[in-house]
N, C-alpha and C positions, 0 to 999 in steps of 0.2 A: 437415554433418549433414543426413539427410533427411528433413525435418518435413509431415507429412500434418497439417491443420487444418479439424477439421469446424463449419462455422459461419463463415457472413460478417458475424456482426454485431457491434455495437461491441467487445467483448472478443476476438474471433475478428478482425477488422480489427485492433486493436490491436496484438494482439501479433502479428500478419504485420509489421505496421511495424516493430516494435521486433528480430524476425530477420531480416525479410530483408539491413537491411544490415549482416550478420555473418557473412556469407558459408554463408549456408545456402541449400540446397535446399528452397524453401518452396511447397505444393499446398495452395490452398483447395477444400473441397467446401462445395454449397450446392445449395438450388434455386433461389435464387433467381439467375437470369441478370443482368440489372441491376446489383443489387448485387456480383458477384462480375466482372463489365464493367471497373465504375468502379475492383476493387479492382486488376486487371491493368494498368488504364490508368495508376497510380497507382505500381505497385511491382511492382521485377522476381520476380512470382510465375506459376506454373503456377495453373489453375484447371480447375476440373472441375462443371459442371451436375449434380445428380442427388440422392437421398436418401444420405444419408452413411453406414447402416446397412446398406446394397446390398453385397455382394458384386462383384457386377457392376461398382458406379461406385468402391468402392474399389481393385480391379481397374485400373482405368481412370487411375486417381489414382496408381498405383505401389506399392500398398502391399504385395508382393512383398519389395522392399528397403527398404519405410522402416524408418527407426531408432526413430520416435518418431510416435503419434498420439496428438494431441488433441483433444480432443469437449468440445467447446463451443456446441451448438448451441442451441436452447430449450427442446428437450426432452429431459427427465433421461432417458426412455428411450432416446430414439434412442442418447445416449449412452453409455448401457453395452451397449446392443445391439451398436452397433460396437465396444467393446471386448472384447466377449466373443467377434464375428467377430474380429478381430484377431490376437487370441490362438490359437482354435480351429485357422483355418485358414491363419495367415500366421505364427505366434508371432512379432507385431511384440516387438521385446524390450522396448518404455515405453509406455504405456498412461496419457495421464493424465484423466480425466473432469469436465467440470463437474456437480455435484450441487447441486440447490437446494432441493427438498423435506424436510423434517423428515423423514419419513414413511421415505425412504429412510437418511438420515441416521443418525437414531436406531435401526437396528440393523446395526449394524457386523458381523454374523456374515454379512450380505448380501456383502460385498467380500471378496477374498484370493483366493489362487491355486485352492483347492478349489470358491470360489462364483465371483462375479460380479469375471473379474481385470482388476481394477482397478489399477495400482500406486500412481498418486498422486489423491487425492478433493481435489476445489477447490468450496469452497462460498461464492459469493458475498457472502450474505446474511450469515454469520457473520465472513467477512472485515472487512464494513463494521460490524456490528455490535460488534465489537474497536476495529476503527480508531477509530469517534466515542465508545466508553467512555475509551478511553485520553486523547482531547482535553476529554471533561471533566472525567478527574481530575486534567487537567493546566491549569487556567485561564491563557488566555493565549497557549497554543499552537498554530500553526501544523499539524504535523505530531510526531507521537510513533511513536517507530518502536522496537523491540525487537529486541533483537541477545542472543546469548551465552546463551538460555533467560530475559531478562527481567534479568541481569545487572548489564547496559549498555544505556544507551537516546541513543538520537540526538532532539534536540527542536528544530523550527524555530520563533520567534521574529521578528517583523516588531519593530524598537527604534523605539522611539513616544519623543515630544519629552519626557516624564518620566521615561525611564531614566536612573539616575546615569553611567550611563559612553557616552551621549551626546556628540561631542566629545572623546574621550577615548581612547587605545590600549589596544589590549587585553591588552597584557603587565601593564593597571591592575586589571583585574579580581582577580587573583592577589593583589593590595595589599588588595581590599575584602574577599578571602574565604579569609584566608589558611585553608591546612588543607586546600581542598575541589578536589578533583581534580576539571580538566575541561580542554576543549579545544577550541575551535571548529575546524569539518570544512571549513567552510564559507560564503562570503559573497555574496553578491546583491545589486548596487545597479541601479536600472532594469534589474532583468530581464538584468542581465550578471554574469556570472560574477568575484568580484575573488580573486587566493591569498591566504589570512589570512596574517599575519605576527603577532609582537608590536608590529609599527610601525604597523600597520592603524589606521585611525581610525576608530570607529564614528561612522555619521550617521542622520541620520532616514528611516524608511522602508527602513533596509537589512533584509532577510532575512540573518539569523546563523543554522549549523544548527550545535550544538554537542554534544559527547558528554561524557554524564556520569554516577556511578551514580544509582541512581533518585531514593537520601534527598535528593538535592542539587539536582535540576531545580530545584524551585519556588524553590531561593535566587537558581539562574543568573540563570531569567526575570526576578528584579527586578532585577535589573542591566541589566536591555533596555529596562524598561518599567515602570511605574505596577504595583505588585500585583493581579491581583483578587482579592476575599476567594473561600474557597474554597465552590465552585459547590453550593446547597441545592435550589431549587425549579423544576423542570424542568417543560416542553411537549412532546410530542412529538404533531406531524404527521402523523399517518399509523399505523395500526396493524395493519399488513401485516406477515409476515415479519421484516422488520428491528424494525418497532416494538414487534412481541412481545416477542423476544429483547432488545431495547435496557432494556425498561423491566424484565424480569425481574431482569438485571442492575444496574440502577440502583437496584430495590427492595431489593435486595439488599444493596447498598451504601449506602443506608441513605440516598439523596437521596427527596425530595417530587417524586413523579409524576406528572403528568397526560397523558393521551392522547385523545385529539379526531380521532374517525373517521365515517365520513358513512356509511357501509354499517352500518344499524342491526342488520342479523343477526351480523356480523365485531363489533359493537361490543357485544355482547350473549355473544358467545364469550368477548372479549377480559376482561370484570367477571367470569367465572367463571372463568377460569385465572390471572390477575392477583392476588395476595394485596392489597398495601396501595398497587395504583396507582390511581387515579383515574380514570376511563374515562367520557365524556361524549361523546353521539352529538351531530355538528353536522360544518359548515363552517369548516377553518381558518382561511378567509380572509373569513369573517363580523367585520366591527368587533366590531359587537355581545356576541358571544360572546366574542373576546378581553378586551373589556373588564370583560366581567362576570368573567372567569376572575383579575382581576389581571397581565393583562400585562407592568404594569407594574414590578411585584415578581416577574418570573419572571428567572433568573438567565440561563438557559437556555431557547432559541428552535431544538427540530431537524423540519424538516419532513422527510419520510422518507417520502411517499408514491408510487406508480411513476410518478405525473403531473409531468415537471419543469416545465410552467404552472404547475402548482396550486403545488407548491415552492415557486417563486420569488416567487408573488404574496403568501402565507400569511405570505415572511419576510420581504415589504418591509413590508409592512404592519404583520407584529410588530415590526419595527425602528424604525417612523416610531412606533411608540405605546406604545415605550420598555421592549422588552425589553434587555437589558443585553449579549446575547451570540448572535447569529442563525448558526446552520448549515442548511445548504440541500442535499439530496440531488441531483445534476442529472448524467444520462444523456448528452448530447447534447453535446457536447466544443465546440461553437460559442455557447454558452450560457455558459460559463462568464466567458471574459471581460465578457461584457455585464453580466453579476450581481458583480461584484469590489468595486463602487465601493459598492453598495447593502447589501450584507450584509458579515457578520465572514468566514465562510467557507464556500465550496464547496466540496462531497465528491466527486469525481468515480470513481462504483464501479469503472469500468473500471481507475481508475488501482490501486484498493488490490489489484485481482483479477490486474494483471499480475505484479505484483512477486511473488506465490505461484506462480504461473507460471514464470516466469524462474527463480525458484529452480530447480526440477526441470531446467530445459533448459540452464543453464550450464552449457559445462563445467569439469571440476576440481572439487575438494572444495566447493562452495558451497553453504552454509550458509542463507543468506536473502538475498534481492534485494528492496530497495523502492525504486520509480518514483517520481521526483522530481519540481517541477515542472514535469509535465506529459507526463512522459514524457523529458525530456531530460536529465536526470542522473539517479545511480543511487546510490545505499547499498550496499553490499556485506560480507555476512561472509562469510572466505571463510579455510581451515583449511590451515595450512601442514606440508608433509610435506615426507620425503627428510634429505638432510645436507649439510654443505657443498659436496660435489661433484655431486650429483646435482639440488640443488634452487640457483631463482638468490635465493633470498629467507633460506632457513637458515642461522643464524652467521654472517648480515651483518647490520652495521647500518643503522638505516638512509635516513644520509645516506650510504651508499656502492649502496642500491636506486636504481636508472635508473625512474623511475615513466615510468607517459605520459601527455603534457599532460593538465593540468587533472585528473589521480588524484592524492589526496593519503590518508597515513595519519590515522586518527584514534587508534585506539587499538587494544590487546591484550590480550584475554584469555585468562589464562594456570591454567587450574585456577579458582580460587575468586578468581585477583587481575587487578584491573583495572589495567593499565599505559598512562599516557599518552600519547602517540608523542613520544618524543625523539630528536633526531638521533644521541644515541649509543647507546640501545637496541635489543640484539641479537635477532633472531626467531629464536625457539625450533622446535623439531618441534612439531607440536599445537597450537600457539599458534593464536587465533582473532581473524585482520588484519578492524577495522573500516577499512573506504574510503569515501572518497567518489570518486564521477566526475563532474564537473561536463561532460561532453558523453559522450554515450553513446558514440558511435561509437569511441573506445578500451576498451570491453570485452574485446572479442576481446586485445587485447593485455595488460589484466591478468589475466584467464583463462591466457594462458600464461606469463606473469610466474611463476603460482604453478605452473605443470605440472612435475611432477617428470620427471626423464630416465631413459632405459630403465635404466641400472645400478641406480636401486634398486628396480625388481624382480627 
């Protein structure tokens, strides 16, 4: 496929890595030379100097025959400016845009073939702003990911030395909770990939990613770990974009809000669009102010401001003075390890921005893509078509499916029912295959795992 990508910055870098080795045809545009240097020097891409909205430098880029541009660059304009050249005078046939502004957002009569054609809208802000609701209504978890319209959810889990099944196989877990369908997808000990079995032995510090319907999460997690009671009096960092949206949502849902932002005109905005969040102009990484705020009793610690300094500092600091649960926004992808040891968890936007991404660019019926630690395994729904003869995956079951290393099934959904992967459960037409891929680089091969063959068209 031939992918034109406007924007060399971390999301536009990002996912150049995550296509090029997939055997794509990958052209970054940019102005910035430097940056777009390192990214050639780095990965077999074409690159192009110039404003990415240019005719001229898209031109130049090939966008003639591309299949697919994406405009990711910083600014919302430039990005639909190029999509609407795209369209006009090359009818590229995929168009997808980063949009980050509310303003744009919020009226959807902007986008569609007749206005501004767009075909897929990617909004950062709201991406991450889902991701970290989902991890606090989920106490305890790692990653909370949605499959199947919210159906079926995949939950990662790090097993801390108080889970009962600690020490223990996990054909035991089924012992502890008979009744409650679930399945782990997935296991991680130092950062290596293990295949679950029923024989597997859970240990300390293993990451388990497992799939299950949603009433059932919070039973799985205690079997990984210590309960935590479930999450009331919240902080948040920052009251930018994300913290708007995060705490609307929270108000919402009926947790105790606070928000702590230093731009006293944004925090003066924030008290009058805000119903019952608590908005206090300061420094989060003021002692002082934490302490007065009860730190100590706050369940939840999210710093979410665009400074990943100020981030980091705001939640070592909350952490050392006894917030119960520290999340940390951080841009910079070398940053992250450094802060691992110090906080409960980092968010890294890039990662939750690819996986919407990918969705649109796989090919085959895919459904949702989310990026795994770090970019190196993958989640996948992914919708199965064709029939016995035409498709390799329909009317088999499937331990008679040829997976590729390190692809394992999780589960099926099938209409309104959730089915767990069993070696003798047959896949249906329609049926909606959760995966995991514990190394990215066999996507391209479970991409055509599910391609149907020409007879059934």
């Amino acid at each position: 496929m031939k992918i034109l990508i406007l924007g060399a910055g971390q999301v536009g870098h990002s996912l150049a890595e995550s296509l090029a080795s997939e055997d794509n045809d990958i052209t970054i545009i940019d102005t910035n030379a430097a940056a777009l240097r390192d990214l050639r020097e780095k990965l077999d891409v074409r690159v192009e100097v110039g404003q990415a909205s240019y005719p001229r430098v898209l031109e130049r880029a090939g966008i003639e025959d591309a299949d697919m541009l994406v405009a990711v660059t910083n600014s919302d304009e430039i990005n639909m400016a190029a999509c609407q050249i795209a369209h006009t005078l090359y009818r590229t046939p995929t168009k997808i845009a980063r949009i980050r502004s509310s303003h744009y957002l919020d009226r959807k009569e902007l986008f569609g073939p007749e206005a501004v054609p767009i075909d897929v809208l990617i909004s950062p802000e709201q991406l991450v702003t889902e991701h970290i609701f989902r991890l606090v209504s989920h106490p305890g978890a790692l990653q909370v990911l949605n499959f199947a319209n919210g159906k079926v959810q995949m939950v990662g889990v790090k097993a801390l030395q108080d889970g009962p099944l600690i020490g223990h196989q996990l054909q035991e877990m089924r012992e502890h909770m008979p009744g409650i369908k679930a399945r782990v997808a997935a296991m991680f000990r130092k950062g290596k990939p293990i295949i679950p079995t029923g024989e597997s032995v859970v240990e300390i510090d293993d990451e388990i990613f497992f799939i299950a319907s949603p009433k059932h999460i919070r039973a799985i997690i205690s079997e990984l770990r210590k309960l935590d009671k479930p999450y009331k009096r919240i902080i948040l960092a920052g009251g930018g974009n994300i913290g708007n949206r995060l705490a609307r949502l929270l108000e919402d849902a009926r947790y105790q809000v606070k928000i702590i932002e230093k731009n006293n005109e944004r925090a003066a905005k924030l008290a009058e669009r805000l119903d019952k969040t608590i908005v206090l102009e300061g420094d989060a990484a003021d002692e002082d102010l934490l302490v007065e705020e009860n730190i100590e009793n706050t369940d939840v610690f999210i710093a979410i401001t665009n400074d990943d300094e100020a981030n980091i500092l705001s939640s070592m600091l909350a952490k050392r003075l006894g917030a119960k649960r520290v999340m940390c926004l951080i841009n910079r992808p070398s940053y992250l390890d450094l802060v691992e040891s110090s906080i409960d968890l980092a968010i890294s936007p890039q990662q939750v921005t690819i996986g919407a991404l990918l969705t649109h660019i796989r090919r085959g019926d895919i459904v949702a893509v989310h990026a795994l630690r770090r970019g190196s395994a993958e989640a996948i729904e992914v919708v199965a078509h064709g029939d016995f003869k035409t498709s390799r995956v329909v009317g088999r079951r499937l331990d008679e499916i040829k997976l590729p290393p390190g692809a394992n099934i999780g589960a099926l959904v099938r209409g309104d029912e959730i089915l767990m992967a069993d070696g003798e459960l047959v896949i249906s037409a329609n049926d909606h295959v959760i995966m995991f891929v514990t190394d990215k680089r066999y996507v391209p091969a479970v991409e055509k795992l599910f391609q149907v063959g020409i007879h059934f068209f």
